[in-house]
C-alpha positions in Angstrom: -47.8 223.1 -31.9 -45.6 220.1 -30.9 -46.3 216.6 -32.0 -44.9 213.0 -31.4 -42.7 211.4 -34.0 -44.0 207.6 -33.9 -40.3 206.4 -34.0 -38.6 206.4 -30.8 -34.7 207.0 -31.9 -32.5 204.4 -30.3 -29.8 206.9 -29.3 -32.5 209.3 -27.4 -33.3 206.0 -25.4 -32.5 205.4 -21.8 -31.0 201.6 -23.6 -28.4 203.4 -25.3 -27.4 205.8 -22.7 -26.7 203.6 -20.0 -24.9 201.6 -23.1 -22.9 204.2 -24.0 -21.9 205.5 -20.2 -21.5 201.5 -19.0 -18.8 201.4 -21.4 -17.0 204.7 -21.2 -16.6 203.4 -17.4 -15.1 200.6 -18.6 -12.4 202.0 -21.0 -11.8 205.4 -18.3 -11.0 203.3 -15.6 -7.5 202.3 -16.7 -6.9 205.4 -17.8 -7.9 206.6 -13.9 -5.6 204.2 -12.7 -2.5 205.1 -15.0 -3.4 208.7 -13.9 -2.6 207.8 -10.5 0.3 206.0 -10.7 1.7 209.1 -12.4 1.1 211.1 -10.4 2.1 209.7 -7.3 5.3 207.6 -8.5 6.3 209.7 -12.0 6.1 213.7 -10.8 9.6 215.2 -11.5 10.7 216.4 -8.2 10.5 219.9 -9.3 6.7 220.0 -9.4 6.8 218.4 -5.9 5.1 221.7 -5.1 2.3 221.1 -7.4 1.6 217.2 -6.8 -0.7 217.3 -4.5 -2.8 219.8 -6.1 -2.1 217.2 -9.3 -3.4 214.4 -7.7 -6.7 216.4 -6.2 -7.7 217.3 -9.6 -7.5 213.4 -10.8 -10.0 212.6 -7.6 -12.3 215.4 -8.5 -12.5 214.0 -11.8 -12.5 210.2 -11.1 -15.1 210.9 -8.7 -17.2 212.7 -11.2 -16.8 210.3 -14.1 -18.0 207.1 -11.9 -20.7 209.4 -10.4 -22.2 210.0 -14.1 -21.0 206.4 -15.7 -21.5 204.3 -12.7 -23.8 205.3 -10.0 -26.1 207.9 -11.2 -26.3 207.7 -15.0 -29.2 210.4 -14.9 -31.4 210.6 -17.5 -33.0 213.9 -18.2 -36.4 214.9 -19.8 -36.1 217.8 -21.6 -37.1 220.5 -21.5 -38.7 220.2 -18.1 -36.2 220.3 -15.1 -36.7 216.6 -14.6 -35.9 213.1 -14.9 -34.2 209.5 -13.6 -31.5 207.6 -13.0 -30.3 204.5 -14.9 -27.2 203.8 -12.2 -27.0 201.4 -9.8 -28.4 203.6 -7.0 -31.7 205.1 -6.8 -31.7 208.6 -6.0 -31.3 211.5 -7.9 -31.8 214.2 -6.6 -28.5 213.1 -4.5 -27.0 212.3 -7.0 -27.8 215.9 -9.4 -26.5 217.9 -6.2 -23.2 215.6 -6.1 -22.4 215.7 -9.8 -22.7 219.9 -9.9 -20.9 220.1 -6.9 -18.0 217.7 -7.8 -17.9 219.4 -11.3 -17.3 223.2 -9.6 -14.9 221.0 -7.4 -12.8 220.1 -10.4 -13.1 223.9 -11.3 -11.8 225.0 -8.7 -9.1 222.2 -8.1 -7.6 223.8 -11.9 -7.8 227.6 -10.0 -5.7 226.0 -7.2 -3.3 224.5 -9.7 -2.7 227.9 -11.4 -2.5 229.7 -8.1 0.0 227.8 -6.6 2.7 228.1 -10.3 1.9 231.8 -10.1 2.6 231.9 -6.0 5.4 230.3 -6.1 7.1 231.8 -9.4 6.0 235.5 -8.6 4.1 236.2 -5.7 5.9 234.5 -2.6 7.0 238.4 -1.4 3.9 240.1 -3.0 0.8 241.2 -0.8 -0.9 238.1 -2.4 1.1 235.7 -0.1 -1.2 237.5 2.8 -4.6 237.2 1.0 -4.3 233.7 -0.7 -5.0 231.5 2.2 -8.7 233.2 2.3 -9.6 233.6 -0.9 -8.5 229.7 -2.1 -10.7 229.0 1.1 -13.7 230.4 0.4 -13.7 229.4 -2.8 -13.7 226.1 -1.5 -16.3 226.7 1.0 -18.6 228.0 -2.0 -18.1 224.4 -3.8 -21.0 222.9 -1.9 -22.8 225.9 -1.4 -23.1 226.8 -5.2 -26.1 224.4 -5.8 -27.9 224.4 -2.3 -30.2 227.0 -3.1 -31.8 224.9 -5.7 -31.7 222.0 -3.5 -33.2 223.7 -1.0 -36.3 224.5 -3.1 -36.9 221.2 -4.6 -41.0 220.9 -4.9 -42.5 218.2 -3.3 -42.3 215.6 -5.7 -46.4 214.2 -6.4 -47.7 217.8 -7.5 -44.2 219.0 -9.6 -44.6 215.3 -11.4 -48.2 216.3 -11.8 -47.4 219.8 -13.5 -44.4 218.2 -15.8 -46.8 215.6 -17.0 -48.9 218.2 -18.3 -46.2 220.4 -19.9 -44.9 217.7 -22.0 -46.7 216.8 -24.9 -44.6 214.2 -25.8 -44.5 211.7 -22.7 -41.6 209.4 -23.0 -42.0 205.7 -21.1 -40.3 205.5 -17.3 -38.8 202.5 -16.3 -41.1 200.5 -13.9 -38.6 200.8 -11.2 -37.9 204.2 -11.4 -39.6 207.6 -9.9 -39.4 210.4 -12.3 -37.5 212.9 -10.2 -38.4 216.9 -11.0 -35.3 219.5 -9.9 -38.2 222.0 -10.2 -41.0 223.9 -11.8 -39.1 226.9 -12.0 -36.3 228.0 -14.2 -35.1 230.6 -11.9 -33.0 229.3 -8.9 -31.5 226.6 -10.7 -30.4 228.4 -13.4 -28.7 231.3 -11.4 -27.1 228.7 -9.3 -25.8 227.3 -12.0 -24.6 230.4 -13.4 -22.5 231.1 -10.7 -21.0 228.1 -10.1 -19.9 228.0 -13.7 -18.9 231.6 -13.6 -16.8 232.7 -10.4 -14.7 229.5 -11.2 -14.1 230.5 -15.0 -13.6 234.1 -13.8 -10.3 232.9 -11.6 -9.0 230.8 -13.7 -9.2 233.2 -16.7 -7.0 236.1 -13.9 -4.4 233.2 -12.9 -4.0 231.9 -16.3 -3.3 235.5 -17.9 -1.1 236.5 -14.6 1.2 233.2 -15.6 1.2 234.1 -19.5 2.3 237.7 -18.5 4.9 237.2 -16.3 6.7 233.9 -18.0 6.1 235.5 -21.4 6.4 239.3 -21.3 7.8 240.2 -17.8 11.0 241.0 -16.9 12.3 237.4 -15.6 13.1 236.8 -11.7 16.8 236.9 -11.1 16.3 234.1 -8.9 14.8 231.8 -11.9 16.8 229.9 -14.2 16.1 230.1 -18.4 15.6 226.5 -18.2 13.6 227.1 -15.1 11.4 229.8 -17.3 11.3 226.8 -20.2 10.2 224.3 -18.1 7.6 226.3 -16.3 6.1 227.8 -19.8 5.7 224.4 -20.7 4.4 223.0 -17.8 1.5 226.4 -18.0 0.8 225.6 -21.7 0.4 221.8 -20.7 -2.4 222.7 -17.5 -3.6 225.4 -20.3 -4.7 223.1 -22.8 -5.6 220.0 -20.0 -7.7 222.8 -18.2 -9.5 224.5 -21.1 -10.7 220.9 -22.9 -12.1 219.9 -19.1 -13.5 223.6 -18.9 -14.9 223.4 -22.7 -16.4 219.5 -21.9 -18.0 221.5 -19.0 -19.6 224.6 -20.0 -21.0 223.2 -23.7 -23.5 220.8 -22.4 -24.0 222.6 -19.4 -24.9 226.0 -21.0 -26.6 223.8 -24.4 -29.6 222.6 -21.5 -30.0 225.4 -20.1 -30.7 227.3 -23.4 -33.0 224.1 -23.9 -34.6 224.6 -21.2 -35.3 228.3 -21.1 -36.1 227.9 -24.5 -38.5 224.8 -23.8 -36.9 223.3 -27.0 -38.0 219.5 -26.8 -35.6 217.2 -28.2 -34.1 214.1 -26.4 -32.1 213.6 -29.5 -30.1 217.0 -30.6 -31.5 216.9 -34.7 -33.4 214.0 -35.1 -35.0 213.2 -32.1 -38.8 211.9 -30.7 -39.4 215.6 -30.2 -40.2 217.7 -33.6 -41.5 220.9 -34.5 
């Protein structure tokens, strides 16, 4: 049996979120803007190739960061599939499908980025130089498609508010001007859709990062490319490694951490602490 703590911990509260998000807009903003300018005015002309593909990655995750700092700000009710929005515009359920699909966006903007060192390095005469153009675009058709299914099945919204009311024992306060916003009653759809948007993106990345460590570290080098070429280029995988891997890690924790809370109907706002105990 669940019950209510009577204190109501400041950092579960919607006050500190919006806080905390408000101000991480205000400090990654400058940081965006740096980004920007270099990339488009600091590239080395050798990764002229790779610039573009550079610069989409930083838009991907601009884009996301003021979606979740700015805009949306969503604040979930776990463990139900449900909750509101703290940003500036009301509407969440627009907002949830943007944020998912911006975030396998970013995914697969790091894919591309691998693809095109390992293209250009070892595969411009392979049988991949044939395939390539389809695969990178489908996997960028699939971007928006990933989440649609649970969009699609959204409940309507009186009777699903209705049913999470009642699963919650512990009924947390909404805002006066805000709806509570339910993604849906059933753990099913979402959670597949989730699980392949977060998997078919890890799954290429993991085959174009090991393709790059094999052939710059253990292959037999290309006649055609310099040592310093091979330095530069090791440097330059190691670099996108470690970018890629934190973004991927920053990802899949909290992504994979509410879905375990939610199939586990674990209710805590707070992770150790919080309004929710058993």
């Amino acid at each position: 049996m669940l019950s209510c703590s009577s204190d109501n911990n400041y950092w579960a509260s919607p006050e500190f979120l919006s806080f905390a998000l408000h101000t991480m807009t205000c400090i990654s903003l400058p940081l965006h803007i740096l980004g920007f300018y270099c990339i488009l005015y600091q590239t080395p002309n050798q990764m002229s190739s790779v610039k573009i593909l550079l610069l989409n990655l930083h838009v991907c995750s601009f884009t996301l960061d003021v979606l979740i700092t700015f805009f949306a700000v969503p604040y979930a009710i776990f463990p139900a599939m449900a909750g509101y929005g703290l940003g500036i515009i009301d509407s969440p359920g627009v907002f949830l499908y943007l944020i998912v699909t911006v975030i396998t966006a970013t995914s697969t903007s790091v894919v591309l980025i691998f693809e095109n060192r390992f293209f250009v390095l070892f595969a411009e005469d392979s049988w991949w130089k044939h395939v390539r153009k389809y695969v990178l675009t489908f996997s960028y058709i699939m971007v928006p498609i990933y989440f649609l299914p649970a969009q699609v099945y959204i409940p309507e919204q009186e009777k699903a508010r209705k049913v999470v009311w009642e699963s919650l024992e512990c009924q947390p306060k909404l805002p006066a001007h805000r709806e509570l916003f339910v993604l849906s009653t059933d753990f099913i759809v979402p959670a597949y859709s989730i699980i392949i948007a977060e998997g078919v993106p890890a799954i290429q990345l993991n085959i174009l990062f090991g393709l790059n460590f094999y052939y710059l570290i253990w292959a037999k080098p290309d006649s055609n490319l310099s040592q310093n070429t091979i330095k530069l280029q090791r440097k330059l995988a190691f670099a996108l490694f470690i970018q890629s891997y934190a973004m991927v890690l920053l990802f899949s924790v909290p992504i994979n951490v509410v879905v375990f809370v939610i199939k586990t109907w674990y209710h805590s706002q707070y992770p150790f602490m919080g309004q929710y105990q058993h």
